[in-house]
C-alpha positions in Angstrom: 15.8 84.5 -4.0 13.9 82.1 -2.0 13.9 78.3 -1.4 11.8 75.6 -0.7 12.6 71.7 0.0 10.5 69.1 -1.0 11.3 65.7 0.6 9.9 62.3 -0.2 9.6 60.4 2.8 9.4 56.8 0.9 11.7 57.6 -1.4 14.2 59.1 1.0 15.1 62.0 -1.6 15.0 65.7 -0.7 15.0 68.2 -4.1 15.8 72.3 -3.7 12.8 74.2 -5.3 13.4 77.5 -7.0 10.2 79.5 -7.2 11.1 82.0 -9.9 12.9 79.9 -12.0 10.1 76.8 -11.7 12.8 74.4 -11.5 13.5 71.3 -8.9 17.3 70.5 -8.0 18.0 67.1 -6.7 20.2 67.1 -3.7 22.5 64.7 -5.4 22.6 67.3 -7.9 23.6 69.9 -5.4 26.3 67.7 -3.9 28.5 67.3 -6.7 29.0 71.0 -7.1 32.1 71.9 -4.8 30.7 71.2 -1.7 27.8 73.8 -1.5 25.8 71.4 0.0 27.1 69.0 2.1 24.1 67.0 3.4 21.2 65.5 1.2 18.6 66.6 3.7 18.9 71.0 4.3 17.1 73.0 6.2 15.6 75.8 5.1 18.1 78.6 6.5 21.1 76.7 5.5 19.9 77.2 2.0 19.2 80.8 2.6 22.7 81.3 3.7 24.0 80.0 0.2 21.2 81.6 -1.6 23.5 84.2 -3.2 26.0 81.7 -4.3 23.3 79.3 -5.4 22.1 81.7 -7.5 25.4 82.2 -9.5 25.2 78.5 -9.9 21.9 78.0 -11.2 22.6 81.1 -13.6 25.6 79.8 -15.2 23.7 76.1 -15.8 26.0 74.1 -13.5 23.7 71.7 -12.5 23.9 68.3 -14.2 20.3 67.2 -13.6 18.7 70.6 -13.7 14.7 70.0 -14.5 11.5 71.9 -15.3 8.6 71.0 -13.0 6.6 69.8 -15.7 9.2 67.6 -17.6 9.4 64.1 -16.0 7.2 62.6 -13.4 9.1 59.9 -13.3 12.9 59.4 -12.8 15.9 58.0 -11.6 15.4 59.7 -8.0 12.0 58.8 -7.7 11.3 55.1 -9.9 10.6 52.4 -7.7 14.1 51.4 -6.8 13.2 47.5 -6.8 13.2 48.2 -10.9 16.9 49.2 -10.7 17.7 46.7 -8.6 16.4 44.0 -10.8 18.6 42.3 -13.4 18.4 39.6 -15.8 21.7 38.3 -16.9 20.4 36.0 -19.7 19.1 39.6 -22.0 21.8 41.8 -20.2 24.5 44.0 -21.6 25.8 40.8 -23.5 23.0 40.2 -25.6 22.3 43.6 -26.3 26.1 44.1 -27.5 25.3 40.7 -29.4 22.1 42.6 -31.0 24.4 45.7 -32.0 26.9 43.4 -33.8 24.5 41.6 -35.7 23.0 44.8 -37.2 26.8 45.5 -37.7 27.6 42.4 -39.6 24.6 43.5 -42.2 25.4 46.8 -42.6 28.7 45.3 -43.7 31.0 45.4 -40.9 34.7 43.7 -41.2 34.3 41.0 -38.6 36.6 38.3 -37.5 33.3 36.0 -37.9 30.2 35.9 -40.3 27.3 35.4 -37.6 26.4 35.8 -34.4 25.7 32.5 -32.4 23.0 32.8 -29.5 24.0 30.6 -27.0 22.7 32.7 -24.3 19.5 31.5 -24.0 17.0 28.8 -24.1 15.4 29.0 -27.6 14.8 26.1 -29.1 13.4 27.2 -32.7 15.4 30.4 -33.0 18.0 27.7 -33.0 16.7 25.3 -35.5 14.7 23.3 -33.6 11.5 22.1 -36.1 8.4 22.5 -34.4 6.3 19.3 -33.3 3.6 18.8 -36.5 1.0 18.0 -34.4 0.9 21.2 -32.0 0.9 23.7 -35.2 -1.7 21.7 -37.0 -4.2 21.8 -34.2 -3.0 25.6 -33.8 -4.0 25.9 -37.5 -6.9 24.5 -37.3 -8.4 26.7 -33.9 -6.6 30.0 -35.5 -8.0 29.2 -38.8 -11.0 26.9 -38.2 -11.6 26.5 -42.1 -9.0 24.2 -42.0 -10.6 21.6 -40.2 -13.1 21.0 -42.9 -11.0 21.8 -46.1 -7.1 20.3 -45.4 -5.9 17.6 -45.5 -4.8 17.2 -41.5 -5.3 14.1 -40.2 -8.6 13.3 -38.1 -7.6 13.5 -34.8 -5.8 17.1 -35.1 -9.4 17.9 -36.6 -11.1 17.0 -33.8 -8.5 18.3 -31.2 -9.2 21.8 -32.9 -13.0 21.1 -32.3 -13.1 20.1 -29.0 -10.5 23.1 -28.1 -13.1 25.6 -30.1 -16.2 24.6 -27.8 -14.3 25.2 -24.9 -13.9 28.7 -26.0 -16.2 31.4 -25.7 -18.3 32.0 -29.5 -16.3 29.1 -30.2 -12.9 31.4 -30.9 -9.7 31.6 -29.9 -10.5 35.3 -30.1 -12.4 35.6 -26.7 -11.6 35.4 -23.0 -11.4 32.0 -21.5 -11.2 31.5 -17.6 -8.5 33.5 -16.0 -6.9 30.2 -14.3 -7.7 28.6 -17.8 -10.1 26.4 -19.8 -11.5 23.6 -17.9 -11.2 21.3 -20.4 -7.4 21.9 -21.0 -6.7 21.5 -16.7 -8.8 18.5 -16.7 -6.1 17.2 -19.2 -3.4 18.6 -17.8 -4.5 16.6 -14.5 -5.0 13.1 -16.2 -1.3 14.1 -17.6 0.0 14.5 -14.1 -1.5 11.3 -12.7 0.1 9.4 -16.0 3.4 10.6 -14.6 3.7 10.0 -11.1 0.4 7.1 -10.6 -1.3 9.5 -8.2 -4.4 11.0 -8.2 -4.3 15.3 -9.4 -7.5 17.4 -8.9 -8.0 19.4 -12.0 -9.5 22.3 -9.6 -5.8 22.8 -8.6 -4.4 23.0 -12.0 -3.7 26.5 -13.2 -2.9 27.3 -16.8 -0.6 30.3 -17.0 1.3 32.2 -19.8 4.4 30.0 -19.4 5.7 29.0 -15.9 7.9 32.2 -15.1 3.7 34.0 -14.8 3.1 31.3 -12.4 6.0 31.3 -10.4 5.8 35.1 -10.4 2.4 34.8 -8.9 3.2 32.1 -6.5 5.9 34.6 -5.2 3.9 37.4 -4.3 2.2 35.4 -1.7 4.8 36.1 0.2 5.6 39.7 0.4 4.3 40.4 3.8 6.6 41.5 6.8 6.1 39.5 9.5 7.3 40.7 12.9 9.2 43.7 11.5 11.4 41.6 9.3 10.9 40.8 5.3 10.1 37.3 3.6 12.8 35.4 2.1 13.3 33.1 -0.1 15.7 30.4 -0.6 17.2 29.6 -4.2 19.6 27.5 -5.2 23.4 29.0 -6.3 23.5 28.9 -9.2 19.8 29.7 -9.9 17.5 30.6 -12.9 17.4 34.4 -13.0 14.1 34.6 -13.1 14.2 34.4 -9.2 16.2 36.8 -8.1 15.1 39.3 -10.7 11.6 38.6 -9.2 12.9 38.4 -5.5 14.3 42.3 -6.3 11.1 43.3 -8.1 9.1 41.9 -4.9 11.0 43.2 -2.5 11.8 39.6 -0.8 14.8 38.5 0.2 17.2 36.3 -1.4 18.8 33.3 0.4 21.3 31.2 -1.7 22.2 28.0 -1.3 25.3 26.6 -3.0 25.0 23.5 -5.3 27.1 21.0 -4.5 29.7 21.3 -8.2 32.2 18.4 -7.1 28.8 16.1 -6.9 27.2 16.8 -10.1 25.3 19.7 -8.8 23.7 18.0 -6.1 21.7 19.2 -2.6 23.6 19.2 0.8 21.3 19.1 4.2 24.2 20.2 6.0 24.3 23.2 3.3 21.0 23.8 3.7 21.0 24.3 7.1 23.7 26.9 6.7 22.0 28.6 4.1 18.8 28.7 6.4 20.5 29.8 9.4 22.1 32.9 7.7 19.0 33.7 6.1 16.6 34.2 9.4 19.0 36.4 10.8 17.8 39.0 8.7 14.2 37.9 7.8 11.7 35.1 7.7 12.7 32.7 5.2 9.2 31.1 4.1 9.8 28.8 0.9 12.3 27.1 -0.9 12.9 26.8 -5.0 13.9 24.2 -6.3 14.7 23.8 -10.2 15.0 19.8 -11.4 16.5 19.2 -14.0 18.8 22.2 -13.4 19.0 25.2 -15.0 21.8 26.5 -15.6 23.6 23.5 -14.2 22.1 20.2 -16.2 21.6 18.1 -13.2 19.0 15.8 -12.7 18.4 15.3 -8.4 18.2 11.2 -7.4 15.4 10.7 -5.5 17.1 10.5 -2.4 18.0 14.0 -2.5 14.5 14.8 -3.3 13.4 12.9 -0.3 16.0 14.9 2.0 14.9 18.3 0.5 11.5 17.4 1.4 12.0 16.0 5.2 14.2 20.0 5.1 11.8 21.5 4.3 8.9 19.9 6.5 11.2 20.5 9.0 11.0 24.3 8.7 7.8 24.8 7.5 8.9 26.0 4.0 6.8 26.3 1.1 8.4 24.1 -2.0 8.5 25.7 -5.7 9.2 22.5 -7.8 10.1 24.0 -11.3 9.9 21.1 -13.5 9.9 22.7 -16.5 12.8 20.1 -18.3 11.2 17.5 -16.8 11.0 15.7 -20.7 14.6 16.5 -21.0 16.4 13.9 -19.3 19.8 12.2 -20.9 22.4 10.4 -18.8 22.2 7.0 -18.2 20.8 6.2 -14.7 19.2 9.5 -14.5 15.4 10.0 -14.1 13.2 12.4 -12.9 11.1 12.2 -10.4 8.0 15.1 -9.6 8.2 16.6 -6.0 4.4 15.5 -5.8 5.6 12.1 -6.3 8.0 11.9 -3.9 6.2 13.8 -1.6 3.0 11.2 -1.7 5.1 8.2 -1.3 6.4 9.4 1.5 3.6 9.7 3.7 2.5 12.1 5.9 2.7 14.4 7.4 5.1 14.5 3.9 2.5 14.4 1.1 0.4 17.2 3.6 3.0 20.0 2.7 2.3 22.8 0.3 3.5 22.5 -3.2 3.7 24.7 -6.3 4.7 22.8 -9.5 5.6 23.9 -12.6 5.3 22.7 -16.4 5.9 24.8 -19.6 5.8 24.3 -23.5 9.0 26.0 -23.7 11.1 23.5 -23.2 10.7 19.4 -23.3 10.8 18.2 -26.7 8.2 21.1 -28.3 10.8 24.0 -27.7 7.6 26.4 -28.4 8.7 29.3 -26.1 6.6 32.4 -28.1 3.6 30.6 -27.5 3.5 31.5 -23.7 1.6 28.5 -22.1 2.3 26.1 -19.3 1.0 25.5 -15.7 0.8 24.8 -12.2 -0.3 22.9 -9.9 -1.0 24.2 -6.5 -0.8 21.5 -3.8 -2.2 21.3 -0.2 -2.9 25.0 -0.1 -5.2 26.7 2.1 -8.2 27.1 0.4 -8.5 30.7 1.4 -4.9 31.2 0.5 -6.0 29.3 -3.5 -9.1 31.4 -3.6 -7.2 34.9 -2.8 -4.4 33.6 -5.6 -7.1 32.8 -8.2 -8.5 36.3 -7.3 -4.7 38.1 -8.0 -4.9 35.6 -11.3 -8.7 36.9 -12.3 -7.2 40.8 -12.4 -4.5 39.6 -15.4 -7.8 38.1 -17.5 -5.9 35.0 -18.7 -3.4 33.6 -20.4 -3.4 33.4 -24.3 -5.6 31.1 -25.9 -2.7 29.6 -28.2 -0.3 28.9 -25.5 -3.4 26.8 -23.9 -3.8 25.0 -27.0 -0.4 24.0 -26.8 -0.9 22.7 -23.5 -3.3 20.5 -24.3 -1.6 19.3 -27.1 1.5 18.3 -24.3 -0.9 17.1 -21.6 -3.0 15.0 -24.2 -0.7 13.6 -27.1 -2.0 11.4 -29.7 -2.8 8.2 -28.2 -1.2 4.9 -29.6 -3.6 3.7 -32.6 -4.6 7.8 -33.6 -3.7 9.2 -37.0 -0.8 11.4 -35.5 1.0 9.1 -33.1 3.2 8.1 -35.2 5.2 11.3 -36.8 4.3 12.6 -33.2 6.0 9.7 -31.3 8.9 10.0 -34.1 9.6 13.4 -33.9 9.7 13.6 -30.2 11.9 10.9 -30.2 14.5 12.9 -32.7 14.4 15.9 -31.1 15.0 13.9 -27.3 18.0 11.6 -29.0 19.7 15.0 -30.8 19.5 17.1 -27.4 20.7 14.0 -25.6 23.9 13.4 -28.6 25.0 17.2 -28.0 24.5 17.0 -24.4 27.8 14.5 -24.4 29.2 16.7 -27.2 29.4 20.2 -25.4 30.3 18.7 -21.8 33.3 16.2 -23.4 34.6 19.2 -25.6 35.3 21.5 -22.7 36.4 18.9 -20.6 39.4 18.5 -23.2 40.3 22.3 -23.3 42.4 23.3 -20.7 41.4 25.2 -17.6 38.3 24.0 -18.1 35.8 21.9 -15.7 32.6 20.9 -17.1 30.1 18.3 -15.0 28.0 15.8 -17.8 24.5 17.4 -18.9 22.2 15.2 -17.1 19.5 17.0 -18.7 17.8 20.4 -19.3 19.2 22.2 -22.4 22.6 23.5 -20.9 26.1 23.4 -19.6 28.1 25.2 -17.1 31.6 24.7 -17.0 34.1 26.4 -14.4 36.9 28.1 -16.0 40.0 29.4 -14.3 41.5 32.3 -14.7 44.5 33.2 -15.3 45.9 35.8 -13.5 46.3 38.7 -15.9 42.9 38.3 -17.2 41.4 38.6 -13.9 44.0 42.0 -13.7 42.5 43.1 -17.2 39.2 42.2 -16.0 39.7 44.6 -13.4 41.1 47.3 -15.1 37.7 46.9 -17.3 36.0 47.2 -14.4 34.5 44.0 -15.5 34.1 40.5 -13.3 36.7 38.4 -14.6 33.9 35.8 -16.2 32.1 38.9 -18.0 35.2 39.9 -19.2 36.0 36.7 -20.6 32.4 37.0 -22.2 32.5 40.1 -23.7 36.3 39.3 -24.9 34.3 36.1 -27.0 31.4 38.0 -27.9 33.8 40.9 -30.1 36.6 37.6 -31.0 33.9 35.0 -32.4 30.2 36.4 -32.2 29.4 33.6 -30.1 27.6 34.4 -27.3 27.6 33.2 -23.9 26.0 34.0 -20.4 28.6 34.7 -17.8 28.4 32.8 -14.3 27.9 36.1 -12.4 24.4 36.4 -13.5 23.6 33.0 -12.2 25.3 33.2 -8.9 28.5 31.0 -7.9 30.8 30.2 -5.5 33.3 33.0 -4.6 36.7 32.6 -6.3 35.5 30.8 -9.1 34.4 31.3 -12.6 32.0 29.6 -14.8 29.4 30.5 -18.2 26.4 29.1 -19.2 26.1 27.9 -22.5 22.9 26.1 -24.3 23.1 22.7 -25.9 20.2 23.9 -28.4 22.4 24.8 -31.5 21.8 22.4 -33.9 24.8 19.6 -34.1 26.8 21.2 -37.2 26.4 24.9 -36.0 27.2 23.3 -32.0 30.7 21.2 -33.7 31.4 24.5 -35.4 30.3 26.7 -32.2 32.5 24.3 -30.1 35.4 24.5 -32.8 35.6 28.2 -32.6 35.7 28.2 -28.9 38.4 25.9 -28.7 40.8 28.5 -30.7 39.6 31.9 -28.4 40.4 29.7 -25.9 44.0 29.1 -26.4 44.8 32.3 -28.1 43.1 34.0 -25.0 45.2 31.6 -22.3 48.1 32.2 -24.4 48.0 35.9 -24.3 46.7 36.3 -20.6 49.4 33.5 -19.1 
């Protein structure tokens, strides 16, 4: 019997092909069947001088990954391995086991709990958040444009639908609109910016996207590019938003972390910075910096001071700024306040307010909570215009972003205005849903603050909390007997005890040594007292029996 080996240079993967059988081995394979092959890369006369024994093998089936030529052209040996490296901790293995048991629950399953409590992830309305009247009525009336002549909606939604409708092509949401969005809707989102911060915004640099994470994503893959043999990297703060280094994996750029100060409300070091930096180019060229105010998962809303000192870091070192701003409504503790990078940036002068900026602004969050619409946007500041027009040509190849999600935009960038029909139930339930958020806030952070083991800095603002736990002992021993991290253990262990579930610190990134969750704010304040109540009693019993 002869052989042939077929090697993938990029992959790095060599396979043993068996001509009369029409069947591929992987070398893996071939290694975990007593020691016949001892190297993943074989010449050709090695495998002769087995071919007899290799044979008896492949007759009696022994081969765990045995394949046809013409099954799967794509696999685990041969998938672009920056997809397996990838994870995202806020839908991982916990909210999947949190999907089973809900399907469990109706099928009748004896549970130690009636529901399942989601507070894995930022949802607003799956958590009973009601939706802002004024963004589904103009959404009613440009999905359904019979409504503007035959409800009873008042005037200015009407004409909000209209003017959105003549911006679209055939006068439908139905049709294409610019890839970097409808001109009408960034000219608004640009008179919204200038509101904020009292400084002019070009609309030209205003991009809509389908929620920030498409525009960060794009703004990222600007920089994969090795640059004098060494990769792009780019630094993220510890804990971070797993968007980025699920993206940094998928881009193949490098991840540098820089540790949140926890013992000063989450804040920005220079010193740590430095350090972070300083690791990071000894191993590639670190390009940009993130930057996510108010925090996420950490509720933190930076002074302007530390803005200032991020910035003067980062002119220092030439980095590129992403500024996500997406809770940027959702500020709660008294004294806090946000202030835009692009704010601080201009006031500061050059060559400061020269530096290259992305922002980023989303419905998602804020006070509208409308994440399945997919709209926000950017704003792209100081860039090269080369570097803008190559961007908006990657943009162009996606089409553009939905329709809907830019209808909520404008609806966010261009509120009703004092005097117009809507104001009123707009500025009212805005209000609400800002004084609720900011009530649980206090609630969540002063609840785990009384249980003990349990270290939990206030919620400045965003829509979560992430308290350190410690561990006793014997759970961490469990935990590794599970072959579980200590805080995913003590996830899963509340997940199967309560149904409520939880994002473990792991997937956010923390400080070695010590453990932490994130948990949202966003249940609504009966289901949070009774979320809060629940975790109070797995807590003991779970101290109790680990101590």
């Amino acid at each position: 019997m002869s052989y042939c080996v077929l090697r993938s240079k990029s992959a790095g993967y060599s396979y043993l092909f068996v001509p009369g059988l029409h069947k591929t081995i992987s070398m893996s394979s071939l290694k975990m069947i007593g020691g016949v092959v001892a190297s993943r890369r074989l010449s050709g006369k090695a495998l002769r001088s087995q071919s007899a024994e290799l044979s008896v093998l492949l007759a009696q089936n022994k081969f765990t990954n045995l394949r046809t030529m013409a099954s799967k052209a794509v696999t685990m040996e041969n998938i672009n391995p920056n997809i397996v490296k990838l994870e995202y901790a806020v839908r991982g293995p916990l909210v999947t086991r949190a999907g089973e048991i809900e399907k469990e629950l109706l099928k009748g399953a004896s549970k130690p709990f009636k529901r399942v409590i989601k507070a894995n992830i930022g949802d607003a309305h799956a958590m009973g958040q009601v939706p802002i009247t004024f963004i589904r009525q103009v959404l009613s009336c440009v999905t359904y444009p019979e409504n503007i002549d035959k409800s009873d909606f008042p005037e200015d939604v009407k004409q909000r639908a209209r003017d959105i409708l003549n911006a679209c092509g055939g006068k439908s949401v139905g049709s294409y609109t610019m890839s970097h969005g409808i001109e009408m809707i960034r000219r608004h989102v640009a008179e919204y910016i200038e509101r904020r911060d009292g400084h002019k915004s070009d609309w030209n640099n205003v991009v809509l996207v389908g929620g920030a994470s498409n525009g960060i994503k794009n703004c990222l893959q600007l920089f994969i590019n090795d640059l004098d043999g060494k990769p792009s990297g780019v630094m993220i703060p510890i804990p971070q938003y797993p968007l980025y280094s699920a993206s940094l994996a998928e881009y193949g750029l490098e991840q540098i972390g820089y540790y949140l100060d926890e013992d000063k409300q989450w804040g920005l070091d220079s010193a740590e910075l430095e350090r972070s930096l300083t690791e990071g180019s000894k191993h590639c060229n670190v390009r940009a910096i993130v930057i996510i105010n108010p925090g996420n998962p950490t509720g933190q809303v930076l002074t302007r001071e530390n803005i200032e000192a991020i910035v003067k870091f980062a002119s220092e070192h030439n980095l590129f700024i992403f500024a996500d701003e997406v809770y940027q409504d959702n500020v709660y503790a008294e004294g806090s306040k946000f202030f835009s990078f692009k704010k601080v940036m201009t006031e500061m002068g050059e060559p400061y307010s020269k530096m290259e900026l992305a922002s980023f602004m989303s419905v998602s969050k804020g006070y509208m909570g409308e994440c399945g619409l997919r709209g926000g946007w950017m704003e792209l500041v100081n860039f090269d215009p080369d570097v803008k027009a190559n961007l908006f040509k990657a943009i162009s190849a996606m089409l553009c972003p939905s329709s809907l999600g830019q209808a909520a935009v404008d609806c966010v960038a261009k509120p009703p205005a004092p005097g117009e029909a809507s104001y009123d139930l707009w500025l009212k339930e805005k209000t609400s849903v800002l004084q609720s958020l900011d009530k649980r806030a206090k609630m969540i952070a002063e609840t785990f603050n009384q249980m003990e083991g349990f270290k939990c800095n206030i919620v400045q603002g965003a829509m979560y909390a992430f308290p350190q736990i410690t561990m006793p002992p014997k759970a961490i021993e469990a935990a590794k007997q599970a072959g579980k991290a200590p805080d995913v253990f003590y996830a899963f262990q509340l997940l199967e005890n309560t149904g409520i579930c939880i994002v473990p610190g792991t997937g956010f990134g923390q400080r070695p040594g010590t453990y932490h969750f994130r948990t949202t704010i966003l249940p609504q304040p009966a289901l949070l007292q009774e979320m809060l109540d629940i975790f109070k009693g797995f807590h003991e019993k779970f101290t109790k029996e680990y101590s």
